[in-house]
C-alpha positions as CSV (number, residue, x, y, z in Angstrom):
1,X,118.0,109.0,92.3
2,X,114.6,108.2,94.1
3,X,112.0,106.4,92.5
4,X,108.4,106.1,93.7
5,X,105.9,104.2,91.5
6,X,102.2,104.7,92.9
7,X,99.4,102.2,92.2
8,X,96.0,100.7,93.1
9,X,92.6,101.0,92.4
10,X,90.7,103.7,90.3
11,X,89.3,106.1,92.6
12,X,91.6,105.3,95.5
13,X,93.0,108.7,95.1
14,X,96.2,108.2,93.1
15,X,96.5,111.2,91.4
16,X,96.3,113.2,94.5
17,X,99.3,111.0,95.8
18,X,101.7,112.0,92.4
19,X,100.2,115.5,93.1
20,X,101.5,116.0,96.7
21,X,104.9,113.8,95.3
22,X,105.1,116.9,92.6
23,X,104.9,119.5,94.9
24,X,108.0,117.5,96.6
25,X,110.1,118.4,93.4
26,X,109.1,114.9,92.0
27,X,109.1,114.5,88.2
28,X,105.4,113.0,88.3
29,X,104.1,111.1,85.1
30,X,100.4,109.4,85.2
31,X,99.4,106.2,83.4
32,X,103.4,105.2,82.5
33,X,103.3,102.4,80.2
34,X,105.2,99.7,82.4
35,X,107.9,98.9,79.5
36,X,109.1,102.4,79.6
37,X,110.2,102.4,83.1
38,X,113.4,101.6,82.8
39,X,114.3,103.5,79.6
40,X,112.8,106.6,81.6
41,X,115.2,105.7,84.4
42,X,117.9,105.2,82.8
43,X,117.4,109.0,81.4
44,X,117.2,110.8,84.7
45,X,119.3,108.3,86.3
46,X,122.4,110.5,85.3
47,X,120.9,114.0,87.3
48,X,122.0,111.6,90.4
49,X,120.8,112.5,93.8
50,X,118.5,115.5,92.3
51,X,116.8,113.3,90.2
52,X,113.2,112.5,92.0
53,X,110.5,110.3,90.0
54,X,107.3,109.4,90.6
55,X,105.3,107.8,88.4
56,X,101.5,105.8,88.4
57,X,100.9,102.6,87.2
58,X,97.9,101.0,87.3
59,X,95.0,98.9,85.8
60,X,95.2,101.6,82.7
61,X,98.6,99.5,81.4
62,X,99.0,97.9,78.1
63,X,97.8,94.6,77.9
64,X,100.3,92.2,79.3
65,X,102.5,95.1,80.9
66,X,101.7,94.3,84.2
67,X,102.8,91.1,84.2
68,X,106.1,92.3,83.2
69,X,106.0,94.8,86.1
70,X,107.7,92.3,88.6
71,X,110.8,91.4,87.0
72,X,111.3,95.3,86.2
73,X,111.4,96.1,89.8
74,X,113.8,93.4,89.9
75,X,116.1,94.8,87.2
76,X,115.6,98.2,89.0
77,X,117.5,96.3,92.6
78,X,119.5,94.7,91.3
79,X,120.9,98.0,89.7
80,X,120.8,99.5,93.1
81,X,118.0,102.2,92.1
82,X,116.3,103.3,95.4
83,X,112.4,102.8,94.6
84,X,109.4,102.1,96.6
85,X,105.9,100.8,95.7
86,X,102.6,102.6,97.2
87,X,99.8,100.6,96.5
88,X,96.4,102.9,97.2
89,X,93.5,101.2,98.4
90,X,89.7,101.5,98.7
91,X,86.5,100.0,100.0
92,X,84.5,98.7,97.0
93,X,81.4,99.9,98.5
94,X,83.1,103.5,98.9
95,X,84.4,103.4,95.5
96,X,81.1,102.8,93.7
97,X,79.5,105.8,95.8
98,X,82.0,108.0,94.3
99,X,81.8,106.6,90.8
100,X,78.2,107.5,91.1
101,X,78.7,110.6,92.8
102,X,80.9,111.7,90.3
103,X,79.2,110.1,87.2
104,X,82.9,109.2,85.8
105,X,83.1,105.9,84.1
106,X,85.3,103.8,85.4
107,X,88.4,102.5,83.3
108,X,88.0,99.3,82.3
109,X,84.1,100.1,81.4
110,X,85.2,101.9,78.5
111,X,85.9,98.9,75.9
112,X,83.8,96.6,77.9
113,X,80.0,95.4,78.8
114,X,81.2,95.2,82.4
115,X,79.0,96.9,85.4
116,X,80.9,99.4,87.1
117,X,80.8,97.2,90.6
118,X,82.3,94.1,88.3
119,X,84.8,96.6,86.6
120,X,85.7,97.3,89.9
121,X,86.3,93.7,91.1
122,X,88.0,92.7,88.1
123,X,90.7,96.1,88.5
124,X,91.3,94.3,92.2
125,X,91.9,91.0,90.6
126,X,94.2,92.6,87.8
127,X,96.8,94.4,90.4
128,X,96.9,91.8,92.7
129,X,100.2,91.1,91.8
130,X,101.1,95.2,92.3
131,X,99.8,95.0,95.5
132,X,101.5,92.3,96.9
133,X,104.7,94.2,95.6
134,X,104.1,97.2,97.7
135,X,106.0,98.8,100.1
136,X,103.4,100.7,101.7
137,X,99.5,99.9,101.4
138,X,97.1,102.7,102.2
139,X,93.8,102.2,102.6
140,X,92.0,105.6,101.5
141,X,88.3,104.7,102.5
142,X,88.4,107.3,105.5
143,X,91.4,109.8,104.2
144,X,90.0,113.3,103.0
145,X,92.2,114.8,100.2
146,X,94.3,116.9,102.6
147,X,94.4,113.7,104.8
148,X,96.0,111.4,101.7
149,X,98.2,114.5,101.0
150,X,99.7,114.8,104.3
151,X,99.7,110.5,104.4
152,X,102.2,110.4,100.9
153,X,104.1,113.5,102.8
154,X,104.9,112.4,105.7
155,X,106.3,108.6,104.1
156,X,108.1,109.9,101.9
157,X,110.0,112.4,103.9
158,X,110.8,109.6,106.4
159,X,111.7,107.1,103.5
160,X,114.1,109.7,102.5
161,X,116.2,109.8,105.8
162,X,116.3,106.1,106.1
163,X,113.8,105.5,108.9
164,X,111.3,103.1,109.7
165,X,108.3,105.2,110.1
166,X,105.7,103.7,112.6
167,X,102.5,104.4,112.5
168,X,99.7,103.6,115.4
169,X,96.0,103.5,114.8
170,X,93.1,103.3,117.2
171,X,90.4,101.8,115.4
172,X,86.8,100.3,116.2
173,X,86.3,96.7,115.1
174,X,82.5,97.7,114.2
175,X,83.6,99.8,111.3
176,X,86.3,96.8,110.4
177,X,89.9,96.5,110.8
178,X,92.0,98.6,108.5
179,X,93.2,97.5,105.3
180,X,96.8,98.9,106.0
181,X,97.3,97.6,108.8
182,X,100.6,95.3,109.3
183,X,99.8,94.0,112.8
184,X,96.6,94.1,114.8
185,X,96.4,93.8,118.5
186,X,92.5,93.7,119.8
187,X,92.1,95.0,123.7
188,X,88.4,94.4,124.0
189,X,89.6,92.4,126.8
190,X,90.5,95.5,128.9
191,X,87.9,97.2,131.2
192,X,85.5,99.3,129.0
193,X,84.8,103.2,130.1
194,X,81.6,103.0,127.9
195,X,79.3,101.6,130.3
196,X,80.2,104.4,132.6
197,X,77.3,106.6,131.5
198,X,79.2,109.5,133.0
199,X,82.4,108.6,130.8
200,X,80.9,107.2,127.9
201,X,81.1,111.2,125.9
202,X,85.2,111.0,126.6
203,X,87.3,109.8,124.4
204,X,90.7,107.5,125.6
205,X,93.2,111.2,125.1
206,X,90.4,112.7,127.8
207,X,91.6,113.1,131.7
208,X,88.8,111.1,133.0
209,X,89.8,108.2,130.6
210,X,93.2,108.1,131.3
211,X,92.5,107.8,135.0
212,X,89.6,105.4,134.6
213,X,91.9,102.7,132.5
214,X,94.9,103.8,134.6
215,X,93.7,101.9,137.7
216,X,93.8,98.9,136.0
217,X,96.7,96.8,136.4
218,X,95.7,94.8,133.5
219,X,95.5,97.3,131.2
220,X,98.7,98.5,132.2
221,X,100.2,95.1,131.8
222,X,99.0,94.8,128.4
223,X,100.7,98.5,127.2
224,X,103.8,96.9,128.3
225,X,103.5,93.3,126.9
226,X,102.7,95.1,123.6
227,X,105.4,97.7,124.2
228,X,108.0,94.5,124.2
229,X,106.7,92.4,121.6
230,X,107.3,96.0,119.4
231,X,110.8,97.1,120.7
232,X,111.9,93.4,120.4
233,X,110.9,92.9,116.7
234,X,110.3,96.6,115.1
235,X,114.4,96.5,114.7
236,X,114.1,92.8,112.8
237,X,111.3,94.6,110.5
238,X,114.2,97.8,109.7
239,X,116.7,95.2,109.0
240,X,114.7,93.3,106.6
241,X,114.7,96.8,104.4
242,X,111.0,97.6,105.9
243,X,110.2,101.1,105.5
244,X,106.9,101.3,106.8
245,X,104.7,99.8,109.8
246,X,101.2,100.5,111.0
247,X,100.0,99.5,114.1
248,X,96.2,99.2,114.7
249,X,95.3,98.5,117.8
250,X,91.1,98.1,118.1
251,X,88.0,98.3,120.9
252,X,85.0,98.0,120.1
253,X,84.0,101.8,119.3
254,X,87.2,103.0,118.7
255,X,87.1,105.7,121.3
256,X,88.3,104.5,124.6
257,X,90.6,102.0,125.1
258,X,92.1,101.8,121.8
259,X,93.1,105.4,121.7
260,X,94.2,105.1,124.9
261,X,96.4,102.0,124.6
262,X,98.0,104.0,121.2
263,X,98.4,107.3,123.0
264,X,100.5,105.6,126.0
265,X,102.3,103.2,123.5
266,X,103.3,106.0,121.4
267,X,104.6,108.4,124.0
268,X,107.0,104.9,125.5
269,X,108.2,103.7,122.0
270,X,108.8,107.6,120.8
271,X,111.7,106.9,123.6
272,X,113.1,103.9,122.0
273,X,112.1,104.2,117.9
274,X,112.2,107.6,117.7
275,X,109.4,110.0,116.3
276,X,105.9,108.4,116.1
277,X,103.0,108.9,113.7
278,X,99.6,109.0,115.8
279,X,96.2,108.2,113.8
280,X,92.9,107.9,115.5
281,X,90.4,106.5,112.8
282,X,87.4,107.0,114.6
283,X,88.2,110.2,116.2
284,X,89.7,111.7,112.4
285,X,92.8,112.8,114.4
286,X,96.5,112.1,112.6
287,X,99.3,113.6,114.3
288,X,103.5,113.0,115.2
289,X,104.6,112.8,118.7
């Protein structure tokens, strides 16, 4: 059987993950009480191979479960059960503009005097633990719905053939580096197309970009320093059971160099790692090469 137990913070968008993990053929069960997780896989453990669960666990627990949560998962490997943790992220800021968009109260408001930004903090505090359990971190701030659906998708179809599925993100370090990322390499050092006032409204998949940061030797020194490092240690991060990688690579504004660096590093590793997902943060592109 397959087991996929989502988690993170209210708002982040969990229920649209065990929605999309549904229409997988997943049996999908929100707020699972954390004690009953091995009972309830003990039950469909015996539909073998067909059996597909997905359940959330979150800040909504019992008191105490979570703490339990650990050595559960532990129980689970050592019984050879094939599961993997998504832990769904958010910016606080983001979350408490869609609290008060939404007018919901948050979870732990309800039995409490706590202000929704300190119930929000405190939720982070509680699944810390989750988090540093997860498989996969996602950071939802920037995903539309159809976005998050295609994100939990695409993972979980690559989880189920047993491949590491790599992910590389252009990003601008002005709207911060993203929460999900697993490594981070910065190329503000590279010639800038921005203060070409004739180049400045391309972006780094445009012709004139490509030509422009192209003619640099440096910048084409640094795709294939990177390109190394990544075909040298990617296998060491499969072997160590890693499922999933993201790759952000940052300029400035996110528009140039970054997405050029990831377009060219994605079209050399998709050689040597197989099929590559493409995300462009700043541009609100996601695609596979």
């Amino acid at each position: 059987m397959q087991l996929v137990i989502i988690s993170g913070r209210s708002g982040s968008g969990k229920s649209i993950a065990l929605q999309a993990l549904e229409d997988l053929g997943y049996y999908a069960i929100d707020n699972l009480p954390a004690m009953l997780l091995g009972s309830l896989v003990d039950e469909l453990r015996d539909q073998g191979d067909r059996a597909h669960l997905a359940v959330s666990i979150d800040a909504r627990n019992l008191p105490g479960a979570l703490e339990q949560l650990p050595s559960l998962l532990e129980e689970l490997r050592q019984r050879q059960i094939d599961f993997q943790v998504i832990y769904l992220t958010t910016d606080a800021r983001i979350l408490l503009e869609r609290y008060s968009a939404t007018r919901r109260r948050h979870p732990l408001t309800r039995d409490s005097e706590m202000t929704l930004e300190e119930a929000i903090n405190k939720e982070e505090e509680t699944l810390h633990g989750i988090r540093d359990l997860a498989d996969l971190l996602i950071d939802t701030s920037r995903l539309s719905v159809h976005d998050l659906r295609r994100r939990i998708t695409d993972q979980v179809a690559h989880q189920q053939r047993d491949q590491l599925t790599l992910t590389l993100e252009s990003f601008g370090y002005k709207r911060g580096v993203p929460l999900d990322a697993d490594l981070v390499f910065d190329v503000r050092c590279l010639p800038n197309p921005y203060w070409d006032p004739t180049l400045r409204q391309f972006t780094g998949r445009d012709e004139q970009i490509v030509d422009f940061l192209s003619g640099y030797p440096i910048v084409d020194a640094m795709s294939e320093d990177i390109q190394a490092w990544l075909e040298r240690w990617l296998p060491a991060y499969l072997n160590s059971q890693r499922s999933y990688m993201t790759i952000a690579i940052g300029c400035t504004g996110g528009q140039h160099r970054s997405v050029y660096m990831a377009e060219q590093l994605a079209k050399r590793l998709t050689a040597s790692m197989g099929e590559v997902q493409l995300r462009h943060r700043e541009l609100g592109l996601h695609y596979t090469l």
